[in-house]
N, C-alpha and C positions, 0 to 999 in steps of 0.2 A: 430229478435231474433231467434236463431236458437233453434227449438226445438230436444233433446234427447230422444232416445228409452226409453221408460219405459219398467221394466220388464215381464208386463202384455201382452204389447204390441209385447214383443221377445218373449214368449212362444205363443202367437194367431201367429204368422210367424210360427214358428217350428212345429206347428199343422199342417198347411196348406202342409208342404213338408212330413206329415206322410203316409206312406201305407196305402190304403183300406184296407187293411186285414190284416191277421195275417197267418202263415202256418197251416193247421189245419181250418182254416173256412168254413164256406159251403158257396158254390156262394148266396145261398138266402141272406147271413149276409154280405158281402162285400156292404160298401161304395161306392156310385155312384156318378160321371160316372165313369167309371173304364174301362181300357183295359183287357181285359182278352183272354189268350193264351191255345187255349186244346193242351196239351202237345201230347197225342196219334196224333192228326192231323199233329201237328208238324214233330213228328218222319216219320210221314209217306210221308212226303213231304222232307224229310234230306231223306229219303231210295231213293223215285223213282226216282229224280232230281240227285244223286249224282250218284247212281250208273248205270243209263243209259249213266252218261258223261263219269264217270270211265271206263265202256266198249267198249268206243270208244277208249280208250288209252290217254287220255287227263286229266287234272290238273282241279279241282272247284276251283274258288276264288269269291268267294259269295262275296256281296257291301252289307255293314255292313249300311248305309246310310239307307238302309229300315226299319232297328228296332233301330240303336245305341244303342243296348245293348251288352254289353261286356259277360255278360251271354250267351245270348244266340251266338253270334260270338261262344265264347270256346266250346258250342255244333256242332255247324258248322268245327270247326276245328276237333274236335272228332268223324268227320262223313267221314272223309277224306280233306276234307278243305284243300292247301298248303298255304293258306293266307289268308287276307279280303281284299279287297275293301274299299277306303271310297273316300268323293266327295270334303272334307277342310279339309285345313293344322292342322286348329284346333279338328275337328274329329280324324284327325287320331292323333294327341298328346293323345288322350283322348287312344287310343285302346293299344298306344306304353308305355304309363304310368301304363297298366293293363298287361304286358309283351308278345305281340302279336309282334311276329318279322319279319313278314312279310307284309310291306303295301303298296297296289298300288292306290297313289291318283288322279283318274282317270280323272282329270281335270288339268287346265292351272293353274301356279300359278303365280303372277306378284304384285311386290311391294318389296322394299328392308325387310321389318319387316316378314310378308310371307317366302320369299325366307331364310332368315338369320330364322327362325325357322322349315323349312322344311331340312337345313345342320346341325340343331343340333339332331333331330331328327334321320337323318342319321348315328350319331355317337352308337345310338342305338341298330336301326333297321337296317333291308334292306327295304327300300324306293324308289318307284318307282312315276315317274310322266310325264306326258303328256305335250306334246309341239307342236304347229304349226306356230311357230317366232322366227325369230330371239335373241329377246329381251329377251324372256323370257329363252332361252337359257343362252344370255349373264348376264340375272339377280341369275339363279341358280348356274350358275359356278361362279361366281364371289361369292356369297357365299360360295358354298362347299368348295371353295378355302383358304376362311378367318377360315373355321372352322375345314380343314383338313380332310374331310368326303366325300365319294363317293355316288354318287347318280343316279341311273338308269332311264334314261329316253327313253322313248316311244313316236315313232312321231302319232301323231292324224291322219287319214282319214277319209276326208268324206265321207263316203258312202251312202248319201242321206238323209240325218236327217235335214241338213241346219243350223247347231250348228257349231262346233267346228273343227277341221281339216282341213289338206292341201289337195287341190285338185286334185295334182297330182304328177308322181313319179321327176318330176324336182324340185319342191318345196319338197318333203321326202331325196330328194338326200343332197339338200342344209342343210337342218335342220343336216344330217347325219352330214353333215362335220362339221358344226359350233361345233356339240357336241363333235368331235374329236380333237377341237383345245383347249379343257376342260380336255385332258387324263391326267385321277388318279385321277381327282374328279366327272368325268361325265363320264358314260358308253352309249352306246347307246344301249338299249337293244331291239328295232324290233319298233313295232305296235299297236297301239289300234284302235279299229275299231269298234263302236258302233253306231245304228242304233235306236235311243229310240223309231222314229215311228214304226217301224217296230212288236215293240213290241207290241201293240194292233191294229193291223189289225187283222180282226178277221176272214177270212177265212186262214184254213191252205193253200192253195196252194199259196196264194201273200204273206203270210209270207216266203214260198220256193222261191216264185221268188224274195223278196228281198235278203233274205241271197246268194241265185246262182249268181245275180250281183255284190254282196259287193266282192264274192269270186274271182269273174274272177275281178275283177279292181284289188284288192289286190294282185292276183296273176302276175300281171303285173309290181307292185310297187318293191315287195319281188324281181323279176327277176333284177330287174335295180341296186336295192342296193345290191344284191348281186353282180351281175358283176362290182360293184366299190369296193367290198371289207367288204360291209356292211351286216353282218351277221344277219337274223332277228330270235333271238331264241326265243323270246314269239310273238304271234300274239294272242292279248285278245280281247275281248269284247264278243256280244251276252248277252241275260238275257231272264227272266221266259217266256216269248211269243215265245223266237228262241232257246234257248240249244240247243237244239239236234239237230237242222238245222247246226249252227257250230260246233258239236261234232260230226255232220257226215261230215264233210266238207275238213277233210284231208288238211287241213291250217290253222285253228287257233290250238293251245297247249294249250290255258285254257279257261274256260266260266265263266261269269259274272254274273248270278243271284243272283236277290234280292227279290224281291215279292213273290217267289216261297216258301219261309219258312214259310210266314204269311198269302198271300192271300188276294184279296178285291174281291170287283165284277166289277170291273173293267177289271180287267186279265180273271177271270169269265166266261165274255161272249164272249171270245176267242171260238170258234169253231176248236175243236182237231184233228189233223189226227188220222186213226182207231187205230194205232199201241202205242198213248202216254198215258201215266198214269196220269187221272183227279188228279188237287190236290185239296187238302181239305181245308176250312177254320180254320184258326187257330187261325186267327184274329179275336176276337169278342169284341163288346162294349155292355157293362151292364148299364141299364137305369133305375131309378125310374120312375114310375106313381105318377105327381104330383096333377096333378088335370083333373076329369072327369066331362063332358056331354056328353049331350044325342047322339051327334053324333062323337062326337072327345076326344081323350086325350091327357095330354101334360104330356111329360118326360122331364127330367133335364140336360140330353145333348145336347149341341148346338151348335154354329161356334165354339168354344171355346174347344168342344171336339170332332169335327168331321173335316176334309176336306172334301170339296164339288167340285172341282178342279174337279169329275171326278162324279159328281152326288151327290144326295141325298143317304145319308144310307139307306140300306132292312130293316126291322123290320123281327123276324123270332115268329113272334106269329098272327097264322091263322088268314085270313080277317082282316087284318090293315093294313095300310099303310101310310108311312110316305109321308105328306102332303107339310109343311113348316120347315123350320128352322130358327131362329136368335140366337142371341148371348147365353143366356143362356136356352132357349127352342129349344123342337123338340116338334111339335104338327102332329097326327097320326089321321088316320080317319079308321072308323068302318068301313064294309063293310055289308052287310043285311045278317045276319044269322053267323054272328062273337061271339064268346064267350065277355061279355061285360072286360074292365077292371079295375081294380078298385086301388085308393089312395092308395100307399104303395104296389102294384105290383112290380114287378121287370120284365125286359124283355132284349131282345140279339137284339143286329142290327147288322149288316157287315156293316161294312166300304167301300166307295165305291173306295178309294183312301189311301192303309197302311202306304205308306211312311211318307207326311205332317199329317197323322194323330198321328202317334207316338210321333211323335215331339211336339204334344200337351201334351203329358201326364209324369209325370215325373216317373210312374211304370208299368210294366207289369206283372200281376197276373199269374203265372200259374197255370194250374187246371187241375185235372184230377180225376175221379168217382166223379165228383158235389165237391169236397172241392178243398183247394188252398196248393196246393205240392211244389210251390217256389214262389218268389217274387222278381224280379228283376229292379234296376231301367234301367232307360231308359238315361244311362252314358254319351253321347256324346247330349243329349238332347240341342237345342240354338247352338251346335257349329256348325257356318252357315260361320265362314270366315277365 
């Protein structure tokens, strides 16, 4: 027998999708676990990030996939932003239905259901997407065709990541042409070129020497399709580890950060050259103290509201540290001469990985002088295909 929602049982749902907070709360009163965003830090990392890229003469298109918030995206755009980023067909529906008209989905897409949503899409926006086959050529034109919509694609290279891209300028040549035999519904527009390792190597000089090799292959690629005819007007990729390696590079026109707006400590323990601007945490997670001994205590966030993909979270309250975690716990241990902590505390941890951490959480708190000045959900939240 199949049983029906009682109404008791829809209103205990509808709780569960309520905000922490309220605008106007003070971080001690916000509901835990909770993401919390200091807005000042924010702003500070939209200043150095955008305008070091802007001074090279080059376009930001921030990868909205770090926070999937449409909120804070529209900040991004109002910072100079020409577009977002995102990584599924179904994210970027989520950003083009918030009226974001520019989006580059900076991955392969394959499957007729995919493709035939990514051309209606197109009728929207300006839509851009990555290719390194045949197929997936043959499977987008053959959409944009049925839905009368153009679509801008970009051949993938690899330039050492071991992901995604052709490996060389015969195989970029080939992809060119397939997309030209799509003219009026497929444009070919250049290059994507992303390097994700590259992005936490953590001395800057192998960060330099990876971005100085992705440059000279590329500029090899760019030379061949251009002498067939094939014009590359965007050359994108790069993020928070290399900006400014590719916005000095005199070959890419736009850069790709993402982590740079929110921060973990992941990107963190990147070691900086002298000349770049530390950014800030902006990223934080708020945890109750549930229960204390004598040498440990346990908080209420855990796999559930943390990624660990890239470590354990910091605790940022002197002599503790975070020990273990599972599912709905994080247990923290004292250190000898630590302030004790006590049941109904409240404490901050960094995240050690922002991306998959967002994605756990369905809001992000904004705050700033100790209360919460906006609340945003987290809009593309699950859309993973």
């Amino acid at each position: 027998m199949k049983m029906m929602p009682t109404l008791a049982s829809l209103d205990s749902a509808a709780n569960w999708r309520k905000a922490p907070a309220a605008i106007g709360t003070p971080i001690a009163a916000i509901d835990t676990p909770a993401l919390l965003v200091d807005l000042d830090a924010l702003e500070a990392n939209l200043a150095n990030v955008h305008d070091l890229i802007h001074a090279a003469g080059i376009a930001v298109r921030p990868h909205a996939k770090a926070h999937k918030s449409v909120d804070l995206a529209r900040r991004q755009i109002a910072a100079g932003a020409i577009g977002i980023c995102c990584q599924k067909a179904s994210e970027a529906e989520v950003f083009v239905r918030a009226g974001f008209r520019d989006v580059l989905i900076t991955n392969q897409v394959i499957g007729q259901q995919k493709c035939e949503r990514v051309a209606r899409l197109a009728t929207q926006a300006r839509i851009g997407l990555c290719v390194d086959h045949p197929e997936q050529v043959r499977q987008i034109g053959e959409a944009t065709r049925a839905a009368g919509s153009l679509v801008e694609l970009l051949v993938e290279v690899d330039i050492g990541h071991g992901r995604c891209g052709v490996a060389d300028a015969a195989e970029a040549l080939a992809l060119a042409h397939a997309i030209k035999s799509y003219d009026g519904n497929l444009l070919f527009g250049g290059i994507h070129a992303f390097r994700g390792s590259a992005q936490h190597m953590r001395g800057p000089g192998e960060r330099a020497q990876a971005v100085h090799a992705a440059v000279l292959k590329l500029t090899g690629i760019v030379e061949v399709l251009k002498g067939e005819g094939f014009s590359c007007s965007t050359i994108t990729g790069g993020g928070t580890g290399t900006y400014a390696l590719e916005a000095g590079s005199h070959l890419y026109t736009e850069v790709q950060p993402g982590s740079y707006v929110l921060m973990d400590t992941d990107y963190a323990a990147n070691r900086l050259a002298a000349d770049m601007p530390p950014l800030r945490h902006a990223l934080q997670a708020l945890c109750s103290v549930i229960s204390v001994h004598s040498g440990h205590a346990v908080l209420d966030g855990g796999l559930k509201a943390f990624a660990v993909d890239q470590g354990l979270p910091q605790i940022l309250h002197a002599g503790w540290k975070v020990n273990t975690i599972s599912d709905e716990h994080c247990v923290v241990l004292r250190e000898a001469g630590a302030l004790p902590l006590e049941v109904g505390d409240k404490v901050r941890l960094l995240p050690s990985h922002c991306d998959p951490t967002v994605n756990l959480h369905d809001w992000l708190i904004a705050v700033r002088g100790g209360v919460v000045e906006e609340i945003w959900p987290v809009s593309a939240r699950g859309a993973v295909f």
